[in-house]
DRENTOR-861239 format. One record per atom (N, C-alpha, C): residue in one letter; chain; residue number from 1; x, y, z; atom name. Coordinates in Angstrom, 1 decimal, decimal comma. Atoms other than C-alpha are relative to their C-alpha. Last residue first. Example, Ala and Ser with C-alpha at 12.3 -4.5 7.8 and 13.67 -1.06 7.14 Angstrom:
<atoms>
  code  unit  pos      xx      yy      zz  site
     S     A    2    -0,9    -1,1     0,0     N
     S     A    2    13,7    -1,1     7,1    CA
     S     A    2    -0,8     1,1     0,8     C
     A     A    1     0,9    -1,2     0,0     N
     A     A    1    12,3    -4,5     7,8    CA
     A     A    1     0,9     1,2     0,0     C
</atoms>
This chain:
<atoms>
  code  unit  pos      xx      yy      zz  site
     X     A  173     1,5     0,1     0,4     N
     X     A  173    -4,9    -5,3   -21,3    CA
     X     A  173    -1,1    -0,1    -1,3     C
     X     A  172     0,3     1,0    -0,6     N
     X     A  172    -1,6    -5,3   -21,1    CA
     X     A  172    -0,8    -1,0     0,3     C
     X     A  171     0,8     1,4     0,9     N
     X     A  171    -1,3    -3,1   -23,8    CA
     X     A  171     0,3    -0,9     0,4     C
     X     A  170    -1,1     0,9     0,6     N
     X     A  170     0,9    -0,6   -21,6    CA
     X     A  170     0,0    -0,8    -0,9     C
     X     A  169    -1,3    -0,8     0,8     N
     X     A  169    -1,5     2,1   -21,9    CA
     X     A  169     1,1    -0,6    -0,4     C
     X     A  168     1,2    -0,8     1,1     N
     X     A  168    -4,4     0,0   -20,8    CA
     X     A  168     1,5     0,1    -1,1     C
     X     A  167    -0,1     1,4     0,7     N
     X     A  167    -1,9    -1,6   -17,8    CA
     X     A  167    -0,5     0,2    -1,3     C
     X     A  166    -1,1     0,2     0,1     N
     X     A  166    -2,0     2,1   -16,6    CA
     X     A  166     0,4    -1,1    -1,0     C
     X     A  165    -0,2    -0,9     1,2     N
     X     A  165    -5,7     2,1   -16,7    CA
     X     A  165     1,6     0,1    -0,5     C
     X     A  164     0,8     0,6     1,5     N
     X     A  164    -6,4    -1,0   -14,9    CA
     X     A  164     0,7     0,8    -1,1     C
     X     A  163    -1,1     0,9     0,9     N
     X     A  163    -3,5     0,4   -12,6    CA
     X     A  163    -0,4    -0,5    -0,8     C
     X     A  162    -1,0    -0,7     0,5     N
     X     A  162    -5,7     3,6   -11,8    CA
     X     A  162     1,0    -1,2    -0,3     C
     X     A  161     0,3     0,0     1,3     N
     X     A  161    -8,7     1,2   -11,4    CA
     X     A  161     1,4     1,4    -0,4     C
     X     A  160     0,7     1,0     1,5     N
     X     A  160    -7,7    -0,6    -9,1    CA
     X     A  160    -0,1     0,2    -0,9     C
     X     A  159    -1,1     0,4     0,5     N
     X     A  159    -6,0     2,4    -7,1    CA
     X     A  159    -0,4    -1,1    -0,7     C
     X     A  158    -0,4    -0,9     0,8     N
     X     A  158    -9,8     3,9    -7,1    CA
     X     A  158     1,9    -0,4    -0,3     C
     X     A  157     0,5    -0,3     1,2     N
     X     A  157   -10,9     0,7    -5,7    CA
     X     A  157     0,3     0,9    -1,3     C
     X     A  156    -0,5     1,0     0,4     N
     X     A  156    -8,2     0,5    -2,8    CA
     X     A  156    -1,0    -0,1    -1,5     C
     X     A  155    -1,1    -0,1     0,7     N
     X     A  155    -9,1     3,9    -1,3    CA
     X     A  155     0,3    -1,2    -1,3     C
     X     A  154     0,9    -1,3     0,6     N
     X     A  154   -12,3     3,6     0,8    CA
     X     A  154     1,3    -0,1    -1,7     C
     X     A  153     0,8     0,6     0,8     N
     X     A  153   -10,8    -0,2     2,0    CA
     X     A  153    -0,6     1,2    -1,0     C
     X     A  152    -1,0     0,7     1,0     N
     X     A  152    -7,4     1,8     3,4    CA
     X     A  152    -1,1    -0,7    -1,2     C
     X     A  151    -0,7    -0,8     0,7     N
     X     A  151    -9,6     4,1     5,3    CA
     X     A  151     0,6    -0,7    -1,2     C
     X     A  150     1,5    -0,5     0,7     N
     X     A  150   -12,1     1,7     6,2    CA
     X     A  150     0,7     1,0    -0,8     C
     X     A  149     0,6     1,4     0,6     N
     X     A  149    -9,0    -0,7     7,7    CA
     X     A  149    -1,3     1,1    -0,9     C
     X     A  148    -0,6     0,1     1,6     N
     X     A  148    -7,5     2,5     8,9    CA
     X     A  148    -0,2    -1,1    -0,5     C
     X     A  147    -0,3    -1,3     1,1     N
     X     A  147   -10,6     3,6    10,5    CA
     X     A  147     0,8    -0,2    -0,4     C
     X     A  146     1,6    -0,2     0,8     N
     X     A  146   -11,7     0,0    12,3    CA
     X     A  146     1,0     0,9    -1,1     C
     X     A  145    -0,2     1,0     1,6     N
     X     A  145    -7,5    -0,1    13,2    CA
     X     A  145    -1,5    -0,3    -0,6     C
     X     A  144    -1,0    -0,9     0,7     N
     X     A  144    -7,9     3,1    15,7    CA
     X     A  144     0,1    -1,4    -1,2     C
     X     A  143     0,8    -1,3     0,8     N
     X     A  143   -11,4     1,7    16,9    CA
     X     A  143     1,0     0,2    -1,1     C
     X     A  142     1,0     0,1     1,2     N
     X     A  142    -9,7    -1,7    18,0    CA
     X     A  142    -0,1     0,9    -1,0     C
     X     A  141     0,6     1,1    -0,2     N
     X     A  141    -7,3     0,2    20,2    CA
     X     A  141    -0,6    -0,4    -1,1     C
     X     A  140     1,3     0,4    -1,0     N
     X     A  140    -4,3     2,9    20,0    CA
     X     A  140    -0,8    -1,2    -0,1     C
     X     A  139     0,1    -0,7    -1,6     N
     X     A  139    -0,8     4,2    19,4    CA
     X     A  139    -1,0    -0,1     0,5     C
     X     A  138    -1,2     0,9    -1,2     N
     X     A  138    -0,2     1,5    16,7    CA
     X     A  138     0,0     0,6     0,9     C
     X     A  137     0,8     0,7    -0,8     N
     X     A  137    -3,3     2,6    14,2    CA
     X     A  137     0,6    -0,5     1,6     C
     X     A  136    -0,8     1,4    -0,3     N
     X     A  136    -0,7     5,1    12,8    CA
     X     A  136    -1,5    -0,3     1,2     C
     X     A  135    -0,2     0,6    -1,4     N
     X     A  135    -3,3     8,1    11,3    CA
     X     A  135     0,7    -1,6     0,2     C
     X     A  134     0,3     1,4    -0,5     N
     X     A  134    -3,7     8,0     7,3    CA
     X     A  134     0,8     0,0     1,4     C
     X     A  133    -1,0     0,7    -0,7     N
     X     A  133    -3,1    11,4     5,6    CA
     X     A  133    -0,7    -1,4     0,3     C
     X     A  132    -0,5     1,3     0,6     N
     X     A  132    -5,4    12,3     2,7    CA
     X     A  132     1,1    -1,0     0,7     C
     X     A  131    -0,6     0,5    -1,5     N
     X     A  131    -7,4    14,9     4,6    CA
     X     A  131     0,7    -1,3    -0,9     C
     X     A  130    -1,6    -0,6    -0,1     N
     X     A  130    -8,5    17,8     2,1    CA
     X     A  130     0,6    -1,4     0,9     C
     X     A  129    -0,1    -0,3    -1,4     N
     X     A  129   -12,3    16,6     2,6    CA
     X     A  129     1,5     0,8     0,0     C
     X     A  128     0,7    -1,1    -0,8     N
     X     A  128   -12,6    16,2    -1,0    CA
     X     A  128    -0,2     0,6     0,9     C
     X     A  127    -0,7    -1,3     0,8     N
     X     A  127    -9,4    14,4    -1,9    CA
     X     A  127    -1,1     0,8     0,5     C
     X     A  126    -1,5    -0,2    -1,0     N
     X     A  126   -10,6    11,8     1,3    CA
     X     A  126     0,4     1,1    -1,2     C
     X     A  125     0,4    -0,9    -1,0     N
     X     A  125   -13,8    11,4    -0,6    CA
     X     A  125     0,5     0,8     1,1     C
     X     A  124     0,5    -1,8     0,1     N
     X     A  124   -12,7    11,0    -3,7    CA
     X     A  124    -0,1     0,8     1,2     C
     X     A  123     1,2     0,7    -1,1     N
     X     A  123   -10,1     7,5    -2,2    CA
     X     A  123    -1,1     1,9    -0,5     C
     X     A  122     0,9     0,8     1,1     N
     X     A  122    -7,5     7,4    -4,9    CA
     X     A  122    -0,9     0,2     0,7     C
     X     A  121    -0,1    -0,5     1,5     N
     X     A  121    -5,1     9,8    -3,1    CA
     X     A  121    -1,1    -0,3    -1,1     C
     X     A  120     1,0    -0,7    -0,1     N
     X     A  120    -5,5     8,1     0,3    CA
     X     A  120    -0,5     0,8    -1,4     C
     X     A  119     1,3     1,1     0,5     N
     X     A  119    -2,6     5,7    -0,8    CA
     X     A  119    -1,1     0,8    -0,3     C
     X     A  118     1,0     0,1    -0,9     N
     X     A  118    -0,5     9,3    -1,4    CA
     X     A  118    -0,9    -1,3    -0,1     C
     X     A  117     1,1    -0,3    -0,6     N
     X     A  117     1,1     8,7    -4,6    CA
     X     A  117    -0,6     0,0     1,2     C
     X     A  116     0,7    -0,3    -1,4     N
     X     A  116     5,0     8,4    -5,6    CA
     X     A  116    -1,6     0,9     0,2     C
     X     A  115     1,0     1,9    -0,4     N
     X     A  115     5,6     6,9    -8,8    CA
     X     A  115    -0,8     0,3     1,3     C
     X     A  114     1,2     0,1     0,6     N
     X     A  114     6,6    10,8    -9,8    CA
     X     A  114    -0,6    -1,5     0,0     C
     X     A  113     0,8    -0,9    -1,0     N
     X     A  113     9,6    11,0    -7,4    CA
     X     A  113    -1,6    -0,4    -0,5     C
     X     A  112     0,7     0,7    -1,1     N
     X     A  112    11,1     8,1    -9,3    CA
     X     A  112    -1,0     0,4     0,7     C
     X     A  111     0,2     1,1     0,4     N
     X     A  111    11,3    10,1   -12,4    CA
     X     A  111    -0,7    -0,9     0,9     C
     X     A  110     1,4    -0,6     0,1     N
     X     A  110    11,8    13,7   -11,2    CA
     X     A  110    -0,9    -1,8    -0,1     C
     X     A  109     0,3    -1,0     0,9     N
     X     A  109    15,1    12,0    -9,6    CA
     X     A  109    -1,3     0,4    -0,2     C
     X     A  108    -0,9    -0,8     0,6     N
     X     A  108    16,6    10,1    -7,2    CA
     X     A  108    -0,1     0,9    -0,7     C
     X     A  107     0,4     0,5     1,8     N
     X     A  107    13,8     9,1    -5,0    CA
     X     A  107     1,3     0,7    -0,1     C
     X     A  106    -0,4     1,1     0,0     N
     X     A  106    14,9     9,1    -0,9    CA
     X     A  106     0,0    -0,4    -1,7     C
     X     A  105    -1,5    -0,4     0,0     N
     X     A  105    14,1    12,7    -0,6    CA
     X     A  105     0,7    -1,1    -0,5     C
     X     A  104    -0,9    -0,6     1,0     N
     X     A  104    10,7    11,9    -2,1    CA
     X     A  104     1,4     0,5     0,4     C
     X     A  103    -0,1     1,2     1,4     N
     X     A  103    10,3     8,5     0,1    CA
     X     A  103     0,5     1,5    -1,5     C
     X     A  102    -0,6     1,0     0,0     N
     X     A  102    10,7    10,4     3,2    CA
     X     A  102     0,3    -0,3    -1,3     C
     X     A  101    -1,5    -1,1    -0,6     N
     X     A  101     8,4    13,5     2,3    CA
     X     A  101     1,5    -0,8     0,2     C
     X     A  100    -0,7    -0,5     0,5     N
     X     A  100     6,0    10,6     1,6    CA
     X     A  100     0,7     1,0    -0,6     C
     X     A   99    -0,9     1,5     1,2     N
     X     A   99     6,4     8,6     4,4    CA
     X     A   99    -0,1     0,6    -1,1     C
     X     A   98    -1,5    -0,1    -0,5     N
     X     A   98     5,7    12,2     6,5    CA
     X     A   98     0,7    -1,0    -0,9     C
     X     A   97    -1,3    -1,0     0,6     N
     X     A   97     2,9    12,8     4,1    CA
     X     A   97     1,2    -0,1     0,7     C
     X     A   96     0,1    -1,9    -0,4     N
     X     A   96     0,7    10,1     5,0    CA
     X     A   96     0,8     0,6    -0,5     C
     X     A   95     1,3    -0,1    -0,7     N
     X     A   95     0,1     6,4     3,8    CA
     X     A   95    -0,2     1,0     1,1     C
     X     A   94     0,0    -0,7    -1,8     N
     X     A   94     2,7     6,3     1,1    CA
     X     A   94    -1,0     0,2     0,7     C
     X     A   93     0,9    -0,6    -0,4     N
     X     A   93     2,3     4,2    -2,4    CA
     X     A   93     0,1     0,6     1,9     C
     X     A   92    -0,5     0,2    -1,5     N
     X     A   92     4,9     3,7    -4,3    CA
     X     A   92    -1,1     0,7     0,7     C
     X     A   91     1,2    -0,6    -1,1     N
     X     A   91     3,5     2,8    -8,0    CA
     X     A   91     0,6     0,1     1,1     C
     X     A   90     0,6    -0,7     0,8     N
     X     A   90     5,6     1,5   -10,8    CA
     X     A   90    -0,9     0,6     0,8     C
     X     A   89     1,3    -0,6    -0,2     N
     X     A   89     8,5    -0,1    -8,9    CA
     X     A   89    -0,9     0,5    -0,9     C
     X     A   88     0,7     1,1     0,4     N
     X     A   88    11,5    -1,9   -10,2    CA
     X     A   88    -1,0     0,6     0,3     C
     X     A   87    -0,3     0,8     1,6     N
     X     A   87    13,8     1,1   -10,5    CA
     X     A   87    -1,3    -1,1    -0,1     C
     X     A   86     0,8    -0,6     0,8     N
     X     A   86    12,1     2,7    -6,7    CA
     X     A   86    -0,1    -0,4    -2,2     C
     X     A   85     1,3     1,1    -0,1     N
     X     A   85    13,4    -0,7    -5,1    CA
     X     A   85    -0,8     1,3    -1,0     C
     X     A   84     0,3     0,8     0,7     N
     X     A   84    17,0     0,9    -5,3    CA
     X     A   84    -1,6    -0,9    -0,6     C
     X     A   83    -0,3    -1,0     1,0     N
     X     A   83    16,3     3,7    -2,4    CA
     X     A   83    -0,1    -1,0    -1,5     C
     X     A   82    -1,3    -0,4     0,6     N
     X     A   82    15,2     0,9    -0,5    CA
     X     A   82     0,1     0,6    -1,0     C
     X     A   81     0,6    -0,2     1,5     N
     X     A   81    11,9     0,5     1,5    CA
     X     A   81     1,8     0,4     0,0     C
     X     A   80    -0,3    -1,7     0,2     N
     X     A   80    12,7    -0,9     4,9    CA
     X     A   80    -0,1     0,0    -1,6     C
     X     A   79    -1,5    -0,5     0,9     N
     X     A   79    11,4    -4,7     5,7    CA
     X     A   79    -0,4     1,6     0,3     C
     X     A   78    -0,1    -1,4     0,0     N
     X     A   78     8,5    -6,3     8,3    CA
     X     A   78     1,6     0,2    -0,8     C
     X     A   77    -0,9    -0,6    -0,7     N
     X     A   77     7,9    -9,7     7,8    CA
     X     A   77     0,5     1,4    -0,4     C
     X     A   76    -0,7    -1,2     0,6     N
     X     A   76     4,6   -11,2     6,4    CA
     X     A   76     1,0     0,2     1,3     C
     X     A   75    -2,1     0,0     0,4     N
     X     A   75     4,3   -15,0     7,3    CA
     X     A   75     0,4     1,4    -0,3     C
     X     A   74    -0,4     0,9    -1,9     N
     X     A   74     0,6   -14,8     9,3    CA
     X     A   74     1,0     0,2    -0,5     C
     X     A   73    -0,3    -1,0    -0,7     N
     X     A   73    -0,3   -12,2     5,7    CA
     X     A   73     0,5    -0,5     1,2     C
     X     A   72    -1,6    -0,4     0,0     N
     X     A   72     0,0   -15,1     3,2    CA
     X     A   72     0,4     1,0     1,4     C
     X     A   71    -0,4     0,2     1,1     N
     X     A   71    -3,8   -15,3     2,2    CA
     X     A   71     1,9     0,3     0,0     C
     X     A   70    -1,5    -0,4     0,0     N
     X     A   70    -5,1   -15,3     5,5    CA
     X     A   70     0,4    -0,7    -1,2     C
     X     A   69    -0,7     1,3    -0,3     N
     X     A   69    -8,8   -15,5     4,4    CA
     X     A   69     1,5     0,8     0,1     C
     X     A   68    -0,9     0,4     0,9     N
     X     A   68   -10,5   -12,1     4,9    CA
     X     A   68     0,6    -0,9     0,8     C
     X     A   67     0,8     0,8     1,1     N
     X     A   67   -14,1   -11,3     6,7    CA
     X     A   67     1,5    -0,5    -1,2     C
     X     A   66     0,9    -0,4     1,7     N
     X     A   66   -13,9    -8,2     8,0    CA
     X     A   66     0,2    -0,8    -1,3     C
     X     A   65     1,2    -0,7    -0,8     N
     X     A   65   -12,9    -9,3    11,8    CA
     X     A   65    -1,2     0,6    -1,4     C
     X     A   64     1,1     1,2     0,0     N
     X     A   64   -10,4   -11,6    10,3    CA
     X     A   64    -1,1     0,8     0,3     C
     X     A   63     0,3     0,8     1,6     N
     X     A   63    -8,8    -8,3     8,6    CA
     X     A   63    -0,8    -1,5     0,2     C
     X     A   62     1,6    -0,7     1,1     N
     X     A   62    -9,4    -6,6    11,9    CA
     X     A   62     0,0    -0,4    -1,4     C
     X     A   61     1,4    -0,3    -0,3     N
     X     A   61    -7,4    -8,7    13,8    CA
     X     A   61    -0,9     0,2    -0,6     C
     X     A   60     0,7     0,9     0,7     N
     X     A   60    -4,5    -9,3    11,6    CA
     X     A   60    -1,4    -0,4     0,5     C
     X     A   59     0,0    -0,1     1,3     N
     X     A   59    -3,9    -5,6    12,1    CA
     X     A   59    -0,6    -1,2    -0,5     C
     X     A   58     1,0    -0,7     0,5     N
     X     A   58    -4,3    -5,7    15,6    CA
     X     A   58    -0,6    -0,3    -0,9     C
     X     A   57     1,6     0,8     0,1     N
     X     A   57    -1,9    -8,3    15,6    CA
     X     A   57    -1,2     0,2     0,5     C
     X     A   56     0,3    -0,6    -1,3     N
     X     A   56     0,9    -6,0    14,2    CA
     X     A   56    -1,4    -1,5     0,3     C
     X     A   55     1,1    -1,2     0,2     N
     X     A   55     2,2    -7,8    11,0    CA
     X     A   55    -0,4     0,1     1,8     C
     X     A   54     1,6     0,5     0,8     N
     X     A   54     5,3    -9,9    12,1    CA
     X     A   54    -0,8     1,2    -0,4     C
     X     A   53     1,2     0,0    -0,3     N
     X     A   53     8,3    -8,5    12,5    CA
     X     A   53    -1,0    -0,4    -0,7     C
     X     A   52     0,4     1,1     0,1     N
     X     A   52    11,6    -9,1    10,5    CA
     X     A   52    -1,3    -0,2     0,9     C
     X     A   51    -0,1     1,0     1,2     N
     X     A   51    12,3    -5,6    10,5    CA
     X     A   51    -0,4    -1,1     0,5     C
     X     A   50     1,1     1,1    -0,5     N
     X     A   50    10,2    -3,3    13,3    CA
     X     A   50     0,8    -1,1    -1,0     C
     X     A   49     0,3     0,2    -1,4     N
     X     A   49    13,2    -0,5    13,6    CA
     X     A   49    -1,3    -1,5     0,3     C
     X     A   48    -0,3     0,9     0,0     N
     X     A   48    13,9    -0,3    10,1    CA
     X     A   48     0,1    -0,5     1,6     C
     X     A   47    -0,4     0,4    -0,8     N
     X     A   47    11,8     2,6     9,2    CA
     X     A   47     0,6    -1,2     0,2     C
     X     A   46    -1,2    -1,3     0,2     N
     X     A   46    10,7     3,8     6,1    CA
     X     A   46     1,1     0,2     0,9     C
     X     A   45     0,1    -0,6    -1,3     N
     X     A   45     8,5     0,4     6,4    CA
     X     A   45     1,2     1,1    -0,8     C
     X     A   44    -1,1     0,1    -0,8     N
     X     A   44     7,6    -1,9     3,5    CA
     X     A   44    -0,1     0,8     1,1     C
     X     A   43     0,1    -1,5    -1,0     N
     X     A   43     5,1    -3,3     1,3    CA
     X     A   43     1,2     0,1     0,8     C
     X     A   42    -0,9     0,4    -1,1     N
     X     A   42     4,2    -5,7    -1,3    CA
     X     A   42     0,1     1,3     0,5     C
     X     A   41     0,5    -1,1    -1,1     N
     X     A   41     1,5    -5,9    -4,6    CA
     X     A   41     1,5     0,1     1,1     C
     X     A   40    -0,5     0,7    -1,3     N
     X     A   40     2,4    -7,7    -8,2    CA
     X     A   40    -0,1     1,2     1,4     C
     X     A   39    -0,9    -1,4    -0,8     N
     X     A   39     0,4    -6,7   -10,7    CA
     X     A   39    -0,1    -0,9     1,2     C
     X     A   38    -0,3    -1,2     0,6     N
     X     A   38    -0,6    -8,7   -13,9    CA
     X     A   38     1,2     0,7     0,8     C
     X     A   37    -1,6    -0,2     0,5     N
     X     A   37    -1,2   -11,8   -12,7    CA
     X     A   37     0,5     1,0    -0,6     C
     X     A   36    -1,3     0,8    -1,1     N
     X     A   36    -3,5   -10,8   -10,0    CA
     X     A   36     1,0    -0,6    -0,4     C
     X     A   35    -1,6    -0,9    -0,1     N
     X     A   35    -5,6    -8,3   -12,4    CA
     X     A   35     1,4    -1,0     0,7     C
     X     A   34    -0,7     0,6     1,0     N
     X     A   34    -8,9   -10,1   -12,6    CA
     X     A   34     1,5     0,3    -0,2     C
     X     A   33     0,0    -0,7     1,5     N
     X     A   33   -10,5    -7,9   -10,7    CA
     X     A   33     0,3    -0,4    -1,1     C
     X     A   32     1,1     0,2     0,2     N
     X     A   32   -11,0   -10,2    -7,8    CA
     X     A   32     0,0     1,0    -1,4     C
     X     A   31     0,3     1,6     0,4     N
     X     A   31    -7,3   -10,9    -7,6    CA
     X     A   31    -1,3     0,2    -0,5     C
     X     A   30    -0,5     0,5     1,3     N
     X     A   30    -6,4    -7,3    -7,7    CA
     X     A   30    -0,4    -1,4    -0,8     C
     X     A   29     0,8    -0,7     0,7     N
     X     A   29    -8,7    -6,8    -4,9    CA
     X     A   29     0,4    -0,2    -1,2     C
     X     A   28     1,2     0,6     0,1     N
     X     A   28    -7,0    -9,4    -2,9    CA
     X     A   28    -1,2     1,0    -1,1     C
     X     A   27     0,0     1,3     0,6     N
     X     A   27    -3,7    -8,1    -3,4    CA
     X     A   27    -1,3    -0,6    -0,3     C
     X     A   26    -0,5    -0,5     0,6     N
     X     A   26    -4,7    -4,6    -2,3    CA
     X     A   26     0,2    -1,7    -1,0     C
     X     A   25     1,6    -0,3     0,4     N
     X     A   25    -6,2    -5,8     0,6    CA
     X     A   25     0,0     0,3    -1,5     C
     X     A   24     0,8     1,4     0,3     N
     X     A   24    -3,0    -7,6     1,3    CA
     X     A   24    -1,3     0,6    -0,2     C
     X     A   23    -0,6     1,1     1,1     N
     X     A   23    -1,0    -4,7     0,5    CA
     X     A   23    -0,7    -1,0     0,1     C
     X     A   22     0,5    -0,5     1,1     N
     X     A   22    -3,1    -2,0     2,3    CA
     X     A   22     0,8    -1,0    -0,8     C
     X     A   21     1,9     0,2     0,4     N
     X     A   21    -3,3    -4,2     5,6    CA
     X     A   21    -0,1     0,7    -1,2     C
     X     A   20     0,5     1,5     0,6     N
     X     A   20     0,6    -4,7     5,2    CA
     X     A   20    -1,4    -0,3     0,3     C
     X     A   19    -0,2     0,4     1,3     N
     X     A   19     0,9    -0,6     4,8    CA
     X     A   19    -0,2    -2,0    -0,1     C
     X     A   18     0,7    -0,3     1,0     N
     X     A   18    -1,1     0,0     7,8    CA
     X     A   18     0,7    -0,5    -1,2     C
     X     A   17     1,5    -1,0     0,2     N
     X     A   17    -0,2    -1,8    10,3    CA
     X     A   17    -0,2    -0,1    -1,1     C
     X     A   16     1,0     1,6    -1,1     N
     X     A   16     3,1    -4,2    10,7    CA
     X     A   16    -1,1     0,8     0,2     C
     X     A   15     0,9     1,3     1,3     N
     X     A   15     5,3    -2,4     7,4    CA
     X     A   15    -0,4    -1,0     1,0     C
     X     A   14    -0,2     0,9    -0,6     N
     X     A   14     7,3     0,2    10,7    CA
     X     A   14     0,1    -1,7    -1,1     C
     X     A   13    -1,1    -0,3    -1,2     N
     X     A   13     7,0     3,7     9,6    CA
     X     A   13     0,4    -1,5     0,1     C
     X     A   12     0,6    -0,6    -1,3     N
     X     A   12     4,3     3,1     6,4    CA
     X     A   12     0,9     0,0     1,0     C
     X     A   11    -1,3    -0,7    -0,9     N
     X     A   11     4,9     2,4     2,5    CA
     X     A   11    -0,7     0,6     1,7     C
     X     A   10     0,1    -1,7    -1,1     N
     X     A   10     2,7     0,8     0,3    CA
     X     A   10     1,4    -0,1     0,7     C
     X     A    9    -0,1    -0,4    -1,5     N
     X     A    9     4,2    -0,5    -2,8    CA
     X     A    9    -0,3     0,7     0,3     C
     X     A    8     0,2    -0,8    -1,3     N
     X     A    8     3,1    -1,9    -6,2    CA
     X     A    8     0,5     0,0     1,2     C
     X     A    7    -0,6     0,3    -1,5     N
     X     A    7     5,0    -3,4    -9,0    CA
     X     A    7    -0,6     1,1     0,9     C
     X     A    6     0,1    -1,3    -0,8     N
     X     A    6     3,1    -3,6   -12,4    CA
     X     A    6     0,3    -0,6     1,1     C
     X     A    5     1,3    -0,2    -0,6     N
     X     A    5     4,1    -7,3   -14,1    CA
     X     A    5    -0,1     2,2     0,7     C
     X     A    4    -0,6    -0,6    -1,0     N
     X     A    4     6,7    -7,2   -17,0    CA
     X     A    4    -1,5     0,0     1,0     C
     X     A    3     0,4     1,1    -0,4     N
     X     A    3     4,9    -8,9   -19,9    CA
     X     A    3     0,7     0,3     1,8     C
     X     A    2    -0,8     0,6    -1,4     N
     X     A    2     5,4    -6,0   -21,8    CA
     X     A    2    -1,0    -0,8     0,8     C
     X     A    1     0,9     0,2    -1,2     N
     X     A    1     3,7    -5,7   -25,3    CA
     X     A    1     0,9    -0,4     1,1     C
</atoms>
């Protein structure tokens, strides 16, 4: 039995939008599932141009705006995903295809490549539509962080229950 926790990452240009609203939503969902020792969540940027930044404060906007305690997210600082970080990982989750087009040149092998999922991925209604990208909130207002806050919330269920299942197989569960 491994006692190893599951390592999640999103992935997004900068880690002050979208990927640290899908990591703390993501955290928080784990928690309510019962999962939150299990699997550890975090996020980065493909980019190193925003490092040590805070989360956008849009971003922390619309997370008070729907109702979430700051559970750590006022201290998030913006990092770069590292080639290395794919070994400890079990999930990399990208939140369009340019991050992951990025992240597979950046894997080393079939191996790493295959951690990598589209967040959107888990979300039916986004595989049904064809549209699994996720728009950068950072070129516009409110609205533009509503949709990826609704986007990211559509999604986060169906990765719950893809690590439920994972954990399954590991007999962590």
């Amino acid at each position: 039995m491994s006692e190893r926790p599951y390592r999640v990452t999103v992935v997004c240009w900068g880690n002050i939008c979208r990927s640290p609203m899908g990591e703390y939503l993501l955290r928080e969902a784990f928690e309510d599932a019962g999962l939150g020792d299990r699997v550890e969540v975090d996020s980065a940027g493909t980019s190193a141009e925003e490092q040590g930044n805070g989360m956008h404060p849009r971003t922390a906007a619309v997370m008070r705006r729907n109702g979430h305690a700051d559970t750590g997210w006022s201290a998030h600082r913006a990092r770069r995903f590292e080639a290395g970080w794919f070994e400890g990982s079990d999930l990399v989750l990208p939140v369009d295809h340019e991050h992951e087009h990025r992240l597979r040149r950046l894997a080393a092998d079939d191996g790493e490549r295959a951690k990598i999922r589209l967040f959107r991925s888990f979300d039916p209604a986004a595989v049904a539509s064809g549209d699994l990208g996720m728009d950068d909130p950072w070129y516009g207002t409110d609205p533009a962080y509503d949709r990826t806050y609704a986007e990211i919330v559509a999604a986060v269920p169906g990765i719950v229950e893809h690590v439920r299942t994972e954990l399954k197989a590991r007999n962590q569960l």
